[in-house]
N, C-alpha and C positions, 0 to 999 in steps of 0.2 A: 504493500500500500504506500501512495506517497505521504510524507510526511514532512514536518517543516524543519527547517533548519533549526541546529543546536541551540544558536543564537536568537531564532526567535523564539523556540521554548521556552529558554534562559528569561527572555523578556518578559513575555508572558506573565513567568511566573513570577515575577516579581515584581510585576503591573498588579497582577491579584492578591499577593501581599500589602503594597502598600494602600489598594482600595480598601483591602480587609483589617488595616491597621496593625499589621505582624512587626513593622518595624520601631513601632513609635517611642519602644525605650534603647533604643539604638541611637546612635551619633557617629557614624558613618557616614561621607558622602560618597558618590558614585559619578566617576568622571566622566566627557564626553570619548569618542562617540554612542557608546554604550547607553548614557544617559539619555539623548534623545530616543533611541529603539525601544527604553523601556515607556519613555511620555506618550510614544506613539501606541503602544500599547494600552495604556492606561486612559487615553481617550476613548476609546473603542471600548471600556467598560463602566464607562463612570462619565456622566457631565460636568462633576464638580469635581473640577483641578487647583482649584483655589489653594488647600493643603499644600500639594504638589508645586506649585508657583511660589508660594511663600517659604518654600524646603520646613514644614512644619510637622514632618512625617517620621522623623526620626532618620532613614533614609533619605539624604538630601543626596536629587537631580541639580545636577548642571550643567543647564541647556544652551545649547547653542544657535538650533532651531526653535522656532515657534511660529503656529500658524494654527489659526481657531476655528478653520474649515466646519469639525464636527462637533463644536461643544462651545455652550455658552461662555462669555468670559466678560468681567466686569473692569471700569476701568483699574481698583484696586489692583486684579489680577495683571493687568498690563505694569501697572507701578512697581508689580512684584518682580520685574522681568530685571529689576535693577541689578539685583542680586544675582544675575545669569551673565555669563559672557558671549553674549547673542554676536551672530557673526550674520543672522537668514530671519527676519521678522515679519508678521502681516497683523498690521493694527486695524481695528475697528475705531474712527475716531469718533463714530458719534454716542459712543459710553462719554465720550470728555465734553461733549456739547452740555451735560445733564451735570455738571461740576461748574460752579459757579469762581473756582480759582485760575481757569483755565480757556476764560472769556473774556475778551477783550472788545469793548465799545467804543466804538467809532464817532467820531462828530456830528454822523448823521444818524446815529442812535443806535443802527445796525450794529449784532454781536457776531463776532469774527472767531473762531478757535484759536489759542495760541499754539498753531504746532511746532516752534521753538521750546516753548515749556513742556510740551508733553516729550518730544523725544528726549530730553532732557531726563523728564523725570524716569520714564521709562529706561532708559541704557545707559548704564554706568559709561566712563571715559574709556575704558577699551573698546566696550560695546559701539561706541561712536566713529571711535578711529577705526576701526576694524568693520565694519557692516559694510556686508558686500550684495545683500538682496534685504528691500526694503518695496511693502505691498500696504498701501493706504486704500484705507474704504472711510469715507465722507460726502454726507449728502449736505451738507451748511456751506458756510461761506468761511473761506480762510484769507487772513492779510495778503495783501497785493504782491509783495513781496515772499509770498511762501516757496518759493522754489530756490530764491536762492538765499533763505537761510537752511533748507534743507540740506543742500551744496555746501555751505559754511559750517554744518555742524560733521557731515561724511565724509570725509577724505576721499576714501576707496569705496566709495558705492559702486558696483560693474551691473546691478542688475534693478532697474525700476520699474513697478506698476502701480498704476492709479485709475482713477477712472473718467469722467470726461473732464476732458481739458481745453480751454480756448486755443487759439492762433496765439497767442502771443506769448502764454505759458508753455504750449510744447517749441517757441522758439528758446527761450529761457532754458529749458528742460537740455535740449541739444548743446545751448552752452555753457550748462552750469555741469554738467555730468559728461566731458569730453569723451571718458574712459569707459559709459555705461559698453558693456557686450550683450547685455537684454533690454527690450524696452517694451513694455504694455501697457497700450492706451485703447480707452472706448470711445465710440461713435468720433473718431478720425472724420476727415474729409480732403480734399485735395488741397486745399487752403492749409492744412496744418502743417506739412509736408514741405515746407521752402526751407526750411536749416538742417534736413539730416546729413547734409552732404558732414555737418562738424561732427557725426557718427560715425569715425573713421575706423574704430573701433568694435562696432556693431554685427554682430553675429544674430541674435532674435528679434524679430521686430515683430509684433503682434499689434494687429488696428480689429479687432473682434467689434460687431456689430456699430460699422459703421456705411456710408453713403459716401458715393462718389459719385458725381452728374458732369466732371468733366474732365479730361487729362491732362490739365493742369497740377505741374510739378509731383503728376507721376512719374517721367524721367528722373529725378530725384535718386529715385529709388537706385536706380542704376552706378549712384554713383559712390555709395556704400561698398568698400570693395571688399570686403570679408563677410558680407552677410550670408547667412548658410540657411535660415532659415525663417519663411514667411508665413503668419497667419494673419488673413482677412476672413478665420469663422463666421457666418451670421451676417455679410455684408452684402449692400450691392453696388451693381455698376462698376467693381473693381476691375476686371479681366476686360471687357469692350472697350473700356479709356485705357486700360495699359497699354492693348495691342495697338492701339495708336499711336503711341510714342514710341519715336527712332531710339533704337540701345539697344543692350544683351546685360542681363544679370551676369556679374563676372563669376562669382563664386556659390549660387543659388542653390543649393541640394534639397529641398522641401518644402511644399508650401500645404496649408491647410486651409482648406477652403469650402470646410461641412458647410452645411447650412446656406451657400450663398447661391447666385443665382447664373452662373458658372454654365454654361452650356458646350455640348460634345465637340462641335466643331471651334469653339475658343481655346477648349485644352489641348483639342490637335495642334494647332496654332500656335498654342503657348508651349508645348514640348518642342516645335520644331524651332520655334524660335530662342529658346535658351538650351542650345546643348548640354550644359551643366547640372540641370535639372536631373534628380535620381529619382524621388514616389513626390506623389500626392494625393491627398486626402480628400477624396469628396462624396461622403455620406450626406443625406437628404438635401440632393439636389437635383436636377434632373437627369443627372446624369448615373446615380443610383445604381441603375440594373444594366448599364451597357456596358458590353463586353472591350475593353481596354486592352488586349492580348499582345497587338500588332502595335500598339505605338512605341516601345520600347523601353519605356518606366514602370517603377512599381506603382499601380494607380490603389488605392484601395478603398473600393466599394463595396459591392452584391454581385457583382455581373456573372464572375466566375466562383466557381470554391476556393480557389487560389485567391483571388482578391478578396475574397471572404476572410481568409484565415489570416489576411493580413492586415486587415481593418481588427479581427479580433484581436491581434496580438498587438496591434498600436490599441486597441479599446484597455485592455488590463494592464496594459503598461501605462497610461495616463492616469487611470483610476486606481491601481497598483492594488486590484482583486479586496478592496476592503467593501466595497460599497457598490446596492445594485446599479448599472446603468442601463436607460435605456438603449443604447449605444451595440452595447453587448449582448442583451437580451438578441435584440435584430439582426446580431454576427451570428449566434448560436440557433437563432431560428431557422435563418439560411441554410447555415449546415444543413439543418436540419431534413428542409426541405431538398437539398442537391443530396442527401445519400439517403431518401428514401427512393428514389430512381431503380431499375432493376440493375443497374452495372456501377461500378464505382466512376465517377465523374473523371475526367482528362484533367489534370492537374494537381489531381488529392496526394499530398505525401502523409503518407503514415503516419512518421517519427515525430511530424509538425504540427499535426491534430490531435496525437495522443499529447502532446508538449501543452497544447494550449488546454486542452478537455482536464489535465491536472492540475492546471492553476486556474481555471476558471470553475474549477469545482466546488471548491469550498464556498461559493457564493452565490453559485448559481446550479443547485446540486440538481433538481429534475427537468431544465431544460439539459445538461450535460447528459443526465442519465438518457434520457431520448434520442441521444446523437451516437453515444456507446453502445445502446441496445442494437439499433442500424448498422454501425460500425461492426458487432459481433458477426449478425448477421450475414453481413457480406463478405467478411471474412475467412468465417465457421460455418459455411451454411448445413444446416443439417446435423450439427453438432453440439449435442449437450452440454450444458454450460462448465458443470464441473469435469467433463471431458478435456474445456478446451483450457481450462486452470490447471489441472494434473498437467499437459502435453506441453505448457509453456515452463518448461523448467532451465531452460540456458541462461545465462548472468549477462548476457549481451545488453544496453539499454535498450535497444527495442524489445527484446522480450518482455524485460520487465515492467516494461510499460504493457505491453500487450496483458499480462498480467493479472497488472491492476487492472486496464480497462473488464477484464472478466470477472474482478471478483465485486468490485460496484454494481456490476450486471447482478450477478448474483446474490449480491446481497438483498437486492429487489426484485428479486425474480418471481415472486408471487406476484406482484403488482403486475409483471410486464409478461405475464405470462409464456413466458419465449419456449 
């Protein structure tokens, strides 16, 4: 059977210790990186990390990572963060809107956040010099100036996200942060896009749900010459104004482009026209179920099972198998549907479906069992189940995967009547 690594056992169990309070007459701390593997942990069973943030456990974490994705956090707990040598942070700022020391009133009465005093209060003086990904969420209004006291308090930031930004902050943003190599902005536009060329440094550029109506200083883009990697998720008009403008992505290996409005004949277009290009992503778009075979990238959608299996193996490595998505569920369904067929589909690798069917099992245990039952099937036809578990006995890793996939069969084998 597959089983997790040592290390995340190790975790584990000492994620369910400290929820269970086993360590609280202890005065021991636990260094990183170990220490984030067990907070990630510890999320995942518990909402209330306040303990765990304050090192009030008896077991003191110090974390380096922090990000509140799955579990409430107050601004205390962010205040808590002081006491960590945070290197990778994503703050919620509007806990600080509801703190009355952390507001500052303008002449025309309007309250502004101070986010000079919160990262302040939040990361100690290493924590400052040293933070290298920094993720802001705020729906208020921050000082006119917040970008480059951001820049003033960061040294080495390499990696920024926020979320909408005017024209004249992501100019700011481009040169207050020469050195960023990530950069996450929402609802972008063409207009926002005149200063990346000071991104010379730039490897991730991500513009998720935004609108482009013309290809203006979409060349830009081009001139970024390290950028490896592009997401306009959720957008439109991006790909019709790109192919308009004269250039070649120098360095472009990926772009994601779920959700946009990306049509078959633009991405033939846009592979032929950047030879650089290696996969891209483009689930629910129209493009979905066409078969991408001949263009010669890795595309990954639905079309094929091979594009299948590679959309699900980009689906669990984004989501890193903790949590359902719909994303995934729609990978595993396809499968599901290409090997109920009476012959196994032109492009199925074995080695790489059993690969995926084990890590996406623990989370998504009876769409999985649905695709291994099939899988048996086709395999074993006519072959009882504990037949084909005694006959896989070699130590090879594909046997042992073949294996396992027979003994989950098995172990539901009432259900699935086989």
């Amino acid at each position: 059977m597959f089983v997790d690594s040592l290390l995340k056992l190790s975790s584990k169990a000492v994620a369910k210790g400290l929820k269970e309070g086993f360590y609280k007459h202890h005065n021991v701390s636990l260094e990183p990186p170990l220490s984030d593997k067990v907070f990630d942990e510890v999320v995942m069973i518990t909402a209330d990390c306040s303990p765990v943030l304050a090192k009030e456990t008896g077991l003191k974490l110090n974390l380096t990572n922090f990000y509140s994705n799955w579990f409430i956090v107050t601004h205390t707990d962010m205040k808590n963060l002081h006491s960590h040598d945070i290197r990778s942070v994503a703050l919620n700022l509007n806990e600080f809107s509801k703190v009355p020391e952390f507001i500052i009133e303008t002449d025309e009465g309007e309250d502004q956040l101070d986010i000079f005093l919160v990262l302040k209060t939040c990361l100690n003086e290493n924590s400052l010099q040293n933070l290298k990904h920094l993720d802001l969420y705020y729906s208020g209004d921050l000082p006119d100036d917040w970008v480059q006291l951001i820049g003033s308090l960061l040294p080495n930031l390499q990696s920024f996200k926020c979320q909408t930004v005017s024209k004249e902050e992501f100019e700011l943003i481009c040169r207050s942060f020469p050195n960023l190599t990530r950069l996450e902005i929402n609802y972008a536009n063409s207009d926002t896009l005149n200063d990346t060329f000071n991104l010379k440094n730039l490897q991730v550029f991500e513009m998720i749900h935004s609108t482009f109506v013309s290809s203006e200083n979409l060349e830009k883009l081009f001139e970024i010459p390290n950028l490896r990697v592009l997401d306009v998720s959720w957008s439109e008009g991006f790909f019709e104004n790109l192919l308009l403008c004269d250039g070649t992505f120098q360095n472009l290996k990926f772009i994601e482009c779920g959700g946009s409005n990306i049509t078959q004949t633009q991405l033939r277009d846009l592979v032929a026209r950047h030879p650089s290009l290696e996969s891209i992503a483009i689930l629910e778009t129209p493009c979905d179920l066409v078969d991408f075979s001949d263009v010669g990238i890795k595309v990954m959608n639905l079309g094929t099972i091979e594009s299948t299996m590679h959309t699900l193996h980009y689906s669990l490595y984004q989501h890193n198998g903790y949590r359902l998505s719909d994303q995934t569920r729609r990978c595993i369904d396809r499968i599901k549907t290409f090997l109920e067929d009476e012959t196994i589909p032109e492009g199925f690798r074995e080695d790489e479906f059993l690969e995926l069917m084990m890590k996406a099992y623990r989370s998504y245990d009876f769409n999985v069992i649905d695709c291994l039952v099939l899988f048996i099937k086709h395999m074993f036809p006519g072959q009882p189940i504990d037949d084909v578990i005694q006959n896989e006995q070699s130590k090879t890793p594909l046997f042992v995967k073949r294996r396992w996939a027979a003994q989950v069969v098995s172990t539901y084998n009432a259900l699935f009547k086989l």
